[in-house]
C-alpha positions as CSV (number, residue, x, y, z in Angstrom):
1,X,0.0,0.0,0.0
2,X,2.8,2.2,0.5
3,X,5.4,0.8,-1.5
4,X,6.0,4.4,-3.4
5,X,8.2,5.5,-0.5
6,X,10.9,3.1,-1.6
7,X,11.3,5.1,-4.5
8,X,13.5,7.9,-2.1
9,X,16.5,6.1,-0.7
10,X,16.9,6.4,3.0
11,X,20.2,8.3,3.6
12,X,20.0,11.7,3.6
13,X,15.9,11.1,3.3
14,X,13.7,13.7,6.4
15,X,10.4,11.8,7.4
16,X,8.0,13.3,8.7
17,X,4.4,12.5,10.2
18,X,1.6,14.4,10.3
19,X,-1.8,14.2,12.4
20,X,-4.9,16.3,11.0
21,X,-8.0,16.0,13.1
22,X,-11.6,17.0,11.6
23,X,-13.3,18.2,14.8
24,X,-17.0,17.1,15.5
25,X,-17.7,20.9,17.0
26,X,-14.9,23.0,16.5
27,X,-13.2,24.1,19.7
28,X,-14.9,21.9,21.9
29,X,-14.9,18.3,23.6
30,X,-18.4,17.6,21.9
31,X,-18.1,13.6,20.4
32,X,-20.9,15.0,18.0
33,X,-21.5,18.2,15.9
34,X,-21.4,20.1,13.0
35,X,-19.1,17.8,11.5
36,X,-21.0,14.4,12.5
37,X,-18.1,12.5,14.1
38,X,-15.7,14.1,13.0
39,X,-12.2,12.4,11.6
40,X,-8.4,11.7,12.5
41,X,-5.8,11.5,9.5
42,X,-2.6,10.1,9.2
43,X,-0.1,12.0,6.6
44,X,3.6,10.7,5.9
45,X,6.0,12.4,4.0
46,X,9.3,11.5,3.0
47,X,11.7,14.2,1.3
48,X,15.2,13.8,0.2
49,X,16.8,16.5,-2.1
50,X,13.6,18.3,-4.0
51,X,11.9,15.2,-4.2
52,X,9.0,14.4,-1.8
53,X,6.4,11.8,-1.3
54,X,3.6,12.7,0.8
55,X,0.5,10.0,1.4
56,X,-2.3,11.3,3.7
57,X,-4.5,8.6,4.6
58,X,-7.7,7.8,6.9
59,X,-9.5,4.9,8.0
60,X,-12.9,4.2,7.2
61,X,-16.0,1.8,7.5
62,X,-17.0,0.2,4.6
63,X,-21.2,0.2,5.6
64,X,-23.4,3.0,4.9
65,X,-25.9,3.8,7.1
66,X,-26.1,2.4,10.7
67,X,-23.8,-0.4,9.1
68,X,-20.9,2.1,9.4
69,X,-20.7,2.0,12.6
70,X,-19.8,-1.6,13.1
71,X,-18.0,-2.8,9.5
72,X,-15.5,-3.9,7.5
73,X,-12.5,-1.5,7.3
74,X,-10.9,0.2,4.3
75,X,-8.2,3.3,4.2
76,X,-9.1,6.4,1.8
77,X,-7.0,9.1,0.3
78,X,-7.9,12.1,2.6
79,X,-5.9,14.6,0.5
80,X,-7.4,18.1,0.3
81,X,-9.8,18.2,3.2
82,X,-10.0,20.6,5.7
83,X,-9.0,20.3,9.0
84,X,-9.3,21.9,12.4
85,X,-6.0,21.2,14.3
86,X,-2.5,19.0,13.3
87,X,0.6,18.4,14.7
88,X,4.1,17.7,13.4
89,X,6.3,14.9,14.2
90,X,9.9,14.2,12.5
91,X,11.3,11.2,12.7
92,X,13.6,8.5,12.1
93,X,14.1,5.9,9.3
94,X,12.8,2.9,11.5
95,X,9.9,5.0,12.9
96,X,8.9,6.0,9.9
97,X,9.3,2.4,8.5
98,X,7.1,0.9,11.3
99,X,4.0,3.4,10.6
100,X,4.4,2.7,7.1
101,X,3.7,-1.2,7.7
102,X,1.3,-0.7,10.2
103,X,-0.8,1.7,7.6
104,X,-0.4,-1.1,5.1
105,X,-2.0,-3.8,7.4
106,X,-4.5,-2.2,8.8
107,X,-6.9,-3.7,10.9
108,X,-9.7,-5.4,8.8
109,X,-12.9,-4.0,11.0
110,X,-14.1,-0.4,12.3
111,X,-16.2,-0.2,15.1
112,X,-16.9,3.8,15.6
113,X,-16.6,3.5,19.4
114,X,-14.0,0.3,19.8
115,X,-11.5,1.0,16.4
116,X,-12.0,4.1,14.2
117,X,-10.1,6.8,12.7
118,X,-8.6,8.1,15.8
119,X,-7.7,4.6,17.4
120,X,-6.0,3.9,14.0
121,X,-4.0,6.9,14.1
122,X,-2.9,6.8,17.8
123,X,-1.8,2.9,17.3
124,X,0.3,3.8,14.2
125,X,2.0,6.5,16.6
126,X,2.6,3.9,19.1
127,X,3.8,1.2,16.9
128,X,6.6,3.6,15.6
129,X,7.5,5.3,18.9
130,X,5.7,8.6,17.9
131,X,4.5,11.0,20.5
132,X,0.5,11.2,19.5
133,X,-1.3,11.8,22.0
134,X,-4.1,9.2,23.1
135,X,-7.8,10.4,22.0
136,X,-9.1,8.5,24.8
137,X,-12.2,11.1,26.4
138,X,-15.6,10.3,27.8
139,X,-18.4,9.5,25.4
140,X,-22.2,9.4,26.2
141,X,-23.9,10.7,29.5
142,X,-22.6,10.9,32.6
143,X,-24.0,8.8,35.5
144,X,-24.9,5.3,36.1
145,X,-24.3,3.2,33.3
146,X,-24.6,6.0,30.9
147,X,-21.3,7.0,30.1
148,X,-18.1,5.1,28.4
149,X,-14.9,6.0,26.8
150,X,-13.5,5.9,23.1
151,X,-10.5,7.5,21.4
152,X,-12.7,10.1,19.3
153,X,-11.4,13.2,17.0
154,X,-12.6,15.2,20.0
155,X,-10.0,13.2,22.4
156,X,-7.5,13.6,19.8
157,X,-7.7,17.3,19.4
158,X,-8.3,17.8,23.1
159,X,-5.2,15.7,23.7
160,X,-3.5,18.1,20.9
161,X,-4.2,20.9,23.2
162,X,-2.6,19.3,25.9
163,X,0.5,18.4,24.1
164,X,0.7,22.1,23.2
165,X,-0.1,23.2,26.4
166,X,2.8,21.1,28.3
167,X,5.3,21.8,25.7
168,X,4.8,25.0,24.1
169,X,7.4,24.0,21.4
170,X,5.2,21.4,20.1
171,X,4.5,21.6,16.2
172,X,0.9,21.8,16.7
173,X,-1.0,24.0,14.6
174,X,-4.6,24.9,16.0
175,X,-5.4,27.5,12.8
176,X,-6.7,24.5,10.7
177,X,-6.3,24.7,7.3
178,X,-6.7,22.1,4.2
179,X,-4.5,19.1,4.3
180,X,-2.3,19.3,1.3
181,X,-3.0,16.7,-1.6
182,X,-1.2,13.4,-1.8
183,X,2.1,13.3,-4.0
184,X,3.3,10.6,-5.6
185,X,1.6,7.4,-6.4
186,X,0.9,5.0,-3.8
187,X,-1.0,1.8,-4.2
């Protein structure tokens, strides 16, 4: 899925990782808005000399409908969509190398509460050593059994804040923007 990278040799190559979160409600911890769930993307770029090869990726369910929320996975382009908050990671050759394989096997279901977007995104941070933040927040209504926890765009942006917050230094851009298009093929 991401053989393209390959195509840059490795010494003298800068990787870089990116995290793009789509909000639910701008600006606030709300699981739910005007941006229905909202969405995490994962963007990897790898540069050496004036070449670069940037893939930005997301994962999705397959369903439509209420079958979304509990399907089959699949991970789409998410090139040139807008996004509220992102941060910046660069990193090594091996780091990079680990996200790379666990983007190509991703898991094969979504669950929108037990493995989505942001869950994807966080574990392909942790399986290369990467500092994302876990999305982990509170979902549903406080009180007895009413409320539970996910890792949600919310928790991921909230925990973006947070990163920014501890270390002022972080790369973290809360202006939003649009997430620059893919470059370079990838199958």
């Amino acid at each position: 899925m991401m053989e393209c990278f390959s195509q840059i040799t490795n010494p003298n190559a800068a990787f870089v990782v990116r995290v793009y979160v789509v909000e639910p409600q701008p600006g606030t911890s709300f699981n739910v808005g005007a941006n229905s769930f909202g969405h995490v993307a994962i963007s990897l770029s790898k540069t050496s000399g004036s070449t670069t090869i940037t893939q930005t990726v997301g994962f999705y369910p397959t369903g439509s409908g209420l079958d979304k929320l509990d399907s089959k996975s699949q991970i789409l382009d998410n090139g040139d969509i807008q996004y509220n908050i992102g941060a910046i990671y660069y990193v090594n050759s091996e780091s990079f190398a680990k996200v790379i394989n666990y983007v190509s096997n991703p898991p094969q279901q979504y669950h929108f509460t037990d493995f989505n977007c942001s869950a994807f995104v966080y574990g392909a941070g942790q399986a290369g050593g990467i500092p994302i933040p876990d999305p982990t927040t509170m979902i549903g209504i406080s009180g007895p059994g009413g409320a539970g926890y996910a890792q949600t765009p919310a928790g991921m942006a909230s925990a973006l804040r947070d990163q920014k917050a501890s270390n002022p230094n972080s790369d973290i851009n809360e202006a939003g923007g649009t997430i620059p298009a893919s470059k370079g093929e990838c199958n």
